[in-house]
ROGUGU-252908 format. One record per residue (C-alpha): x, y, z. Coordinates in steps of 0.25 Angstrom, whole numbers, plus 5000, padded with zeros to 4 digits. Example, Ala and Ser with C-alpha at 12.3 -4.5 7.8 and 13.67 -1.06 7.14 Angstrom:
residues 2
504949825031
505549965029
***
This chain:
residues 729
481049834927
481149724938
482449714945
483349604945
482849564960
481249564953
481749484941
482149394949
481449384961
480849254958
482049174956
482449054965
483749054971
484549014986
485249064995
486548975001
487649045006
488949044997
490048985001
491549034997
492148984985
493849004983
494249124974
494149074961
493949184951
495049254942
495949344949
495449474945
496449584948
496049734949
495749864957
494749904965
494850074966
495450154975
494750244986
495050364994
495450395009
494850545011
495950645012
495550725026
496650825023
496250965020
496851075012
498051125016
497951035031
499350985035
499150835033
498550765045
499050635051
498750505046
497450445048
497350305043
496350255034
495850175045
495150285052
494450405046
493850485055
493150585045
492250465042
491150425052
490650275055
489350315049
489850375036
490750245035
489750125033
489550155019
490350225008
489650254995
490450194984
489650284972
490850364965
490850414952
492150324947
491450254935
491750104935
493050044944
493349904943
492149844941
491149924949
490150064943
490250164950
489450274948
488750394955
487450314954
487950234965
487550314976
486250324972
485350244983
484650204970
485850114968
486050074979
484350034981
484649954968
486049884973
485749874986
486849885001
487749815008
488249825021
489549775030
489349685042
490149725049
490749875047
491349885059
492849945057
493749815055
495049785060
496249805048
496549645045
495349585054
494649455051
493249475049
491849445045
491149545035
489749525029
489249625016
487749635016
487249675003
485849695001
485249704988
484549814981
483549834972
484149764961
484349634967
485549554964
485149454952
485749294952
487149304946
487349464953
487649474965
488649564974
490249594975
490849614988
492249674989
492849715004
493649825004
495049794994
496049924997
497349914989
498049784994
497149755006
496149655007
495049605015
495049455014
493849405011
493849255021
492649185018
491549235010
490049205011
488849265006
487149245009
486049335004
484549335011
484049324998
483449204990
484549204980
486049134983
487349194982
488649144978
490049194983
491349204974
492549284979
493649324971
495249354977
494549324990
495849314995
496349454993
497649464983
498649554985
499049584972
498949724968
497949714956
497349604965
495649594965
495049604977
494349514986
492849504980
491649424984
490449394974
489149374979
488249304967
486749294969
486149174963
485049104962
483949214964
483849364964
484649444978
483249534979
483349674983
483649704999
484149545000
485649535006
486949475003
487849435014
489249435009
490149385022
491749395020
492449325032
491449235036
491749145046
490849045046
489749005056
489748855060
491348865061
491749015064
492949055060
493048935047
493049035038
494149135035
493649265039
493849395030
494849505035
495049645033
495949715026
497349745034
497449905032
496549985040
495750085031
494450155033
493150125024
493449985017
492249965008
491449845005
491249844989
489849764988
489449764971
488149724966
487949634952
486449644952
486149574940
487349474939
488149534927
489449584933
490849574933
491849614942
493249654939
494249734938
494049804924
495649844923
495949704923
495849604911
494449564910
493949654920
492449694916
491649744928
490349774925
488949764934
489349764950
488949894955
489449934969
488449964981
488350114983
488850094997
489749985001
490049975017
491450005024
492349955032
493550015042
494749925042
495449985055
496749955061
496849845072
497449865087
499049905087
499949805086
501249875083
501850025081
502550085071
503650155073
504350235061
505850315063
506650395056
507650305048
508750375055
509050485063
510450575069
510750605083
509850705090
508950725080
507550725085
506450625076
505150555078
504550415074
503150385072
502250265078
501150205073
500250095078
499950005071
499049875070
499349745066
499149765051
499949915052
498749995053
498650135061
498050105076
497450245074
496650245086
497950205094
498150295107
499250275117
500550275122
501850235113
503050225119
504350225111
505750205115
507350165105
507950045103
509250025106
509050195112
509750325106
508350375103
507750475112
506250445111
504650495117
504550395127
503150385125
501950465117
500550435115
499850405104
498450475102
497250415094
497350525085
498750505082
498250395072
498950285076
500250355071
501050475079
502450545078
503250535090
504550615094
505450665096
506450555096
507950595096
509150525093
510250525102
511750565099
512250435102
511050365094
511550255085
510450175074
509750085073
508650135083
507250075085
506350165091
505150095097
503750115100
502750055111
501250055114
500949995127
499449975127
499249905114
500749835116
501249885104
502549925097
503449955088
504949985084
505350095073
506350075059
507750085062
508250225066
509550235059
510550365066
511350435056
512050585056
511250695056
511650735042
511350595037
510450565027
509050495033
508350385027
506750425024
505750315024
504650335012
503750235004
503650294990
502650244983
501350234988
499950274985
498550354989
497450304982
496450404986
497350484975
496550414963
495150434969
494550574961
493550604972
494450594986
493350494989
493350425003
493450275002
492750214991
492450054988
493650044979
494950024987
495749924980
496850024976
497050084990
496650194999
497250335003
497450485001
498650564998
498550615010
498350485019
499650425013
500650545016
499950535031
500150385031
501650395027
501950515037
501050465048
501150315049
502150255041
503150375044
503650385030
504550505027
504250505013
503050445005
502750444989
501250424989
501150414973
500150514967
499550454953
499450524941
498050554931
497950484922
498850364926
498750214921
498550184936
497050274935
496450174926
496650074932
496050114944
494950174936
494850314945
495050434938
495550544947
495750704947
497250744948
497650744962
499150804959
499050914965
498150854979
499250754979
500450854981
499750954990
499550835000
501050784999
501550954999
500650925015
501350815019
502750855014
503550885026
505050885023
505950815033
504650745039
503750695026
503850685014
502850645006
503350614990
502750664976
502550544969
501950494956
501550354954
501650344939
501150184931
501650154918
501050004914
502349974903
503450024914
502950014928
502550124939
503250244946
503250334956
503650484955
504450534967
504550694965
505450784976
504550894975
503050894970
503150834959
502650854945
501550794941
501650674932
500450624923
501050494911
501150364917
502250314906
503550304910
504350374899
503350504901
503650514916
505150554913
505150664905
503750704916
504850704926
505950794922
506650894931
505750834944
506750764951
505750644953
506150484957
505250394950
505050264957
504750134951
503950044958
503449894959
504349884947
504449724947
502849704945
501849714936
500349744938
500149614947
498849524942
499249504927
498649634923
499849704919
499449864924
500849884925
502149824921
503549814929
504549914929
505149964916
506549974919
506949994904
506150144906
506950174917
507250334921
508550354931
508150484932
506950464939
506850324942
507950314954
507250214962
506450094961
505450044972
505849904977
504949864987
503349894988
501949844992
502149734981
503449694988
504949714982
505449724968
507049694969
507249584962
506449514951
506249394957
504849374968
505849334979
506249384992
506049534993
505149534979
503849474982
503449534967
503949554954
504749494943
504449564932
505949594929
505849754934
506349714949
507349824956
508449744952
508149714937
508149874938
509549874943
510049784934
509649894920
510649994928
509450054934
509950144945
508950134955
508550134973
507550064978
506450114985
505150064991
503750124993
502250024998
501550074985
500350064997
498950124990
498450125004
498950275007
499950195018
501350235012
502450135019
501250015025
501649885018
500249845018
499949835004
500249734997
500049724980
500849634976
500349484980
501149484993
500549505006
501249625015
501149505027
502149415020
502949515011
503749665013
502749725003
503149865005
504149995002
504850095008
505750195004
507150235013
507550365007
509150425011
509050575011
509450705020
508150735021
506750715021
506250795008
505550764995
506750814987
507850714998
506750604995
506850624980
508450654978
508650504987
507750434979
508550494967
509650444973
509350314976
509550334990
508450254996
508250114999
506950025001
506349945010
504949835010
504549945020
505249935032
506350055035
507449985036
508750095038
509750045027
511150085021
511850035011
513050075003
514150034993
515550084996
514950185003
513950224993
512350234997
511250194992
510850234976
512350284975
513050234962
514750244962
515850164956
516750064965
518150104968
518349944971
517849804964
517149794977
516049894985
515949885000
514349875003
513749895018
512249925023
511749935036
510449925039
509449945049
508149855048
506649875054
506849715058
508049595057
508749605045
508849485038
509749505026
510849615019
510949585005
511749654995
511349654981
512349704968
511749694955
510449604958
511349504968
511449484982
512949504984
513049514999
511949445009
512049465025
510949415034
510749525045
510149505060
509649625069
508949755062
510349815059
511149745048
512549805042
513249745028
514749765023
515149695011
516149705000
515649664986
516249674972
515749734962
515449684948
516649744938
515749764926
514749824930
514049914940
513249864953
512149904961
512149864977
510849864985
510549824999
509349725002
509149705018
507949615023
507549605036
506749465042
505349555043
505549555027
505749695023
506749725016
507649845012
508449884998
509649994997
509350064986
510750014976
512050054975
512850064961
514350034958
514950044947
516249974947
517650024948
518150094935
519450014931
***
């Protein structure tokens, strides 16, 4: 039997270069599949320090030119895999490609990039050809820039691109190039030259030039797919219409280090609030211009207060092992010491700086506020094998492990909920992975990381019921496991556990038409458990039900404040929901909004006498807490001297309400809202703005207060509510 190439061997054809037609195809929506940061912690290791994906010094140059993509996962989204696959018969009879160059690339660079495919034995016949995909990780793009393609044989070859403008939506297809031969057989050992970012030659620079990806992360492949006899499709095969059939993926596929640019700014992250005397640290990251880790940065930092009352390390110097991230202390409050303070950091060489969050001082015996981001995720969990990188990234990256490191080490989180996902789930098929019961992995590694009055790293279960929107599971302790995804079986799974359940991206559906899941179901409501609802994530914030202002998302008629108005009793808290294992980086954006132009992030404030699962868990219960677009902004609010979450009746017809708040930039605005209405409204100026108003109360019926503070950078805080009933006659 002849191969395609032989059958065709005779057939006239030509060869122009293709020129880039405008994206005109069907918006295909989908996933590609998740893969796996290694985990480098042994048994019974204490956890090391962070080490960012953009560096992974277990792997060697050589050993990362080519990853084989031959896993035993059956078919995923259009592409067989199988174990054949790494049979060099396979690839003898597909062929190879290479990347031009491979050098590491700078995280958010312009860039020119040429795939060189060659074919194999087979041949490509007229109507086949090849698909090129860059590397697509959960909400991060390469962008495409002008494509062109040219081949060294006889045959032509036609370009079509589809969402060659990356989308940002979180079902959102991404960028693909299709490489059509026509005209003749591509014979074996001939070559296709599929340039992304070309610039031009007669005019440099005419064209618009691909760019990179703006997280750094280590391994980014390159999927080339192979239609040698011109019968497939590609799709997404959980979406209407989806029928993938016929590509088949190279054996190896080339990679690509996506590594953080030079310094531009540091982070500096500070207790919330501190008493006289007490001795604490603060931790400094550098960063580039895109928030990566500089993690070969070596030098000297020096730090000092603003406007002083802090005793502080004058200088310290950061080494290349430190990872770009390092603890320094002791810093020591002085007696006199009144908030806010700024404590600020400086690296000379580079000339780079930074200044820290507001540092509040209270009494010793106050209550402190904690900073967590509690929803947020580590895709590595739904990989069976552990696998090292693999070709399919499109629902993100990380390990368990990596993620509790991240929070502690670089965004300097005192708690974090990294949701483990339950076998079976909803959420496994569409994904397509089927996965071993990692429970009892999960909890061993947070048991590691736990560190009371340090780190607290959250049990928490991220449970999807399509008819009544998703959930995270907070537990005080280790948790019980919970396996049923339907809503009115996770009550009774919950008894005597003390757990919070959080429901999250409440006002949205599945974005993209395809209705995965629905909006909140506020009508199967449990006050038992649901306490708290998260107002703000990575798809922007869900107060309201209109798009507007804050909500960049939504209305679907499940918004924070349709909630309020059933009698819900609820706080407000907010998490990233970042599949990059990066808990509290606003750098991932799912919602159709870019992370440039809109606050598309969470963070949790958390009132408690300490820093302990079970204090995390009892505030949360108690609504004490408040959210925030990710900035850790101090805040206080009270009704007649009633704190946040509280609920009493008025004396009067009329509350005294005040708020002080301390912001990371200007505030802009103060506003009060009683019952879905802004009743009070108080432009601010400075990073400290106070509010005293008397209001009235309606006579028939009870109110809720809430604080909303916005600062001129755009982030924005919300007091978890206050509710008053009216005075009895």
């Amino acid at each position: 039997m002849r191969t395609l190439a032989e059958q065709h061997s005779g057939s006239a054809g030509y060869k122009p270069a293709s020129l880039l037609p405008l994206d005109t195809c069907e918006k295909a929506h989908g996933w590609l599949h998740s893969f796996a940061i290694a985990d480098d912690r042994e048994a019974g290791d204490k956890p090391p320090r962070y080490i960012p994906s953009g560096s992974n010094p277990q792997v060697s140059d050589n050993e990362k030119t080519t990853v084989s993509a031959s896993q035993s996962q059956g078919v995923t989204h259009g592409v067989q895999i199988t174990a054949e696959a790494a049979d060099a018969a396979v690839q003898a009879e597909l062929g190879t490609c290479a990347l031009t160059p491979s050098e590491p690339v700078v995280a958010g660079a312009f860039g020119t990039w040429t795939i060189t495919y060659t074919a194999g034995s087979a041949g490509i016949a007229p109507g086949g050809g090849i698909a090129v995909v860059p590397p697509c990780v959960h909400s991060m793009r390469w962008r495409l820039g002008h494509v062109t393609a040219t081949t060294t044989g006889r045959c032509g070859v036609a370009v079509h691109l589809r969402n060659d403008y990356p989308l940002k939506y979180h079902h959102a297809q991404f960028p693909i190039v299709f490489v059509t031969v026509e005209g003749a057989v591509l014979q074996p050992g001939e070559e296709i030259a599929v340039t992304i970012g070309d610039a031009g030659s007669f005019i440099p620079g005419f064209y618009e030039r691909a760019r990179a990806q703006e997280v750094a992360m280590h391994e980014m492949h390159f999927q080339v797919l192979v239609d040698v006899q011109g019968n497939a499709s590609y799709s997404n095969p959980r979406y209407p219409g989806g029928d993938p059939k016929g590509y088949r993926m190279l054996p190896e596929l080339p990679v690509v280090d996506v590594v953080a640019g030079p310094p531009v700014r540091l982070g500096v992250v500070a207790p919330a609030a501190v008493a006289p005397y007490e001795e604490f640290s603060v931790l400094v990251r550098v960063e580039d211009e895109y928030g990566n880790m500089c993690t070969d940065f070596a030098g000297q930092v020096e730090f000092g207060v603003k406007p002083g009352g802090i005793t502080t390390p004058r200088t310290y110097y950061m080494q290349a092992s430190d990872g770009g991230t390092a603890r320094v202390g002791p810093l020591i409050a002085a007696r006199n010491a009144a908030g806010p303070m700024y404590i600020t950091a400086a690296a000379w060489e580079p000339g780079v700086s930074g200044v820290s969050n507001p540092i509040d001082v209270v009494a010793a015996e106050s209550e402190r506020i904690y900073f967590g981001d509690l929803h947020t995720h580590a895709p590595r969990a739904l990989d069976p094998g552990h696998r090292p990188h693999g070709p399919f990234m499109a629902h993100g990256v990380g390990t368990y492990a990596e993620a509790f490191r991240y929070a502690r080490d670089v965004s300097g989180l005192d708690c974090v909920g990294v949701a483990w996902f339950p076998p079976p789930q909803n959420i496994e098929a569409i994904w397509s992975v089927p996965r071993e019961d990692d429970w009892e992995e999960y909890q061993a590694i947070i048991a590691d990381f736990y560190e009371p009055s340090a780190f607290a790293p959250l049990v928490a279960i991220e449970l999807n019921d399509p008819t009544a929107g998703h959930r995270v599971i907070l537990y005080p302790d280790a948790g019980m496991r919970v396996t049923t995804s339907k809503i009115e079986e996770v009550w009774p799974a919950l008894e005597g556990t003390g757990a919070v359940v959080v429901p999250h991206h409440i006002n949205v559906t599945s974005e993209g038409g395809y209705q995965n899941w629905q909006v909140q179901d506020w009508q199967r409501h449990n006050p038992q458990y649901q306490t708290v609802l998260e107002i703000a994530q990575n798809r922007g914030a869900f107060e309201t039900d209109e798009p507007s202002g804050a909500t960049v998302i939504g209305g679907g008629g499940a918004s924070a404040q349709d909630a309020l108005a059933l009698g819900h009793r609820l706080g407000f808290v907010g998490g990233t929901d970042s599949h990059h294992a990066q808990p509290g980086r606003n750098t991932c954006s799912m919602a159709g909004v870019d992370f440039h132009d809109h606050m598309t992030g969470g963070l949790t404030a958390i009132i408690a006498p300490e820093l302990t699962r079970e204090a995390i868990i009892q505030a949360l219960r108690q609504r004490r807490c408040y959210a925030t677009t990710g900035a850790r902004i101090v805040l206080d609010f009270q009704v007649d001297g009633n704190g946040m979450g509280a609920e009493f009746t008025a004396t009067t017809a009329e509350v005294a309400v005040t708020a002080r708040v301390l912001g990371t930039a200007q505030i802009e605005r103060l506003e009060v809202v009683c019952n879905g209405e802004v009743v009070s409204s108080q432009p601010a100026s400075g990073r400290i703005a106070e509010l005293a108003e008397t209001l009235p109360l309606t006579e028939s019926e009870n109110s809720y207060f809430y604080l909303r503070a916005t600062q001129t950078d755009g982030h924005v805080a919300w007091s978890s509510p206050i509710w008053v009933s009216p005075p009895q006659p």
